[in-house]
C-alpha positions, 0 to 999 in steps of 0.5 A: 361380671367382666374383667375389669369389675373383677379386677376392681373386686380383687383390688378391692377384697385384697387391698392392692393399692392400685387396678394395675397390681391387682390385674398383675395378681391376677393374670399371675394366678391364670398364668401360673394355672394354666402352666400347671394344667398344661404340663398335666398337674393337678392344683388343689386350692383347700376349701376352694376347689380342684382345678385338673387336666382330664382326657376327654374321649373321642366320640361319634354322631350323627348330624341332625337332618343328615346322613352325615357322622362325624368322629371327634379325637381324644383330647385333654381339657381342662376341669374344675371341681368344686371345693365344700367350702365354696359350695356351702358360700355359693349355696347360702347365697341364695 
């Protein structure tokens, strides 16, 4: 599903009256979510899901077919955890 598909699922599931409202909806929702994460604030949406920041560690390897390494610094990322309610939805879809 693309952007535009969503929106239209939005508009559709929350009966905003145009495309445009329900995109407005939406790219507040990612704004906000992004903010949050970006000051390291978890967001726990009830029956949802988490979404938190998370410190991935840096690691080392090796390229393959090469005597090369590498090494990748610590970093912060973003995750989402998934909630009961929307595993059991996703899980009777099938």
């Amino acid at each position: 599903m693309n952007k535009s598909q969503f929106i239209e699922m939005v508009q559709k599931h929350g009966n905003y009256s145009t495309k445009a409202a329900a995109e407005t909806a939406i790219n507040a929702f990612t704004s906000a979510v992004t903010e949050a994460l970006s000051s390291k604030e978890d967001i726990s949406l009830v029956g949802f899901g988490s979404f938190i920041s998370a410190l991935q560690k840096g690691k080392t390897g090796k390229v393959p077919g090469t005597d090369k390494t590498y090494t990748t610094t610590d970093k912060m990322v973003p995750k989402f955890k998934a909630g009961k309610g929307l595993k059991d939805r996703v899980a009777a879809g099938k």
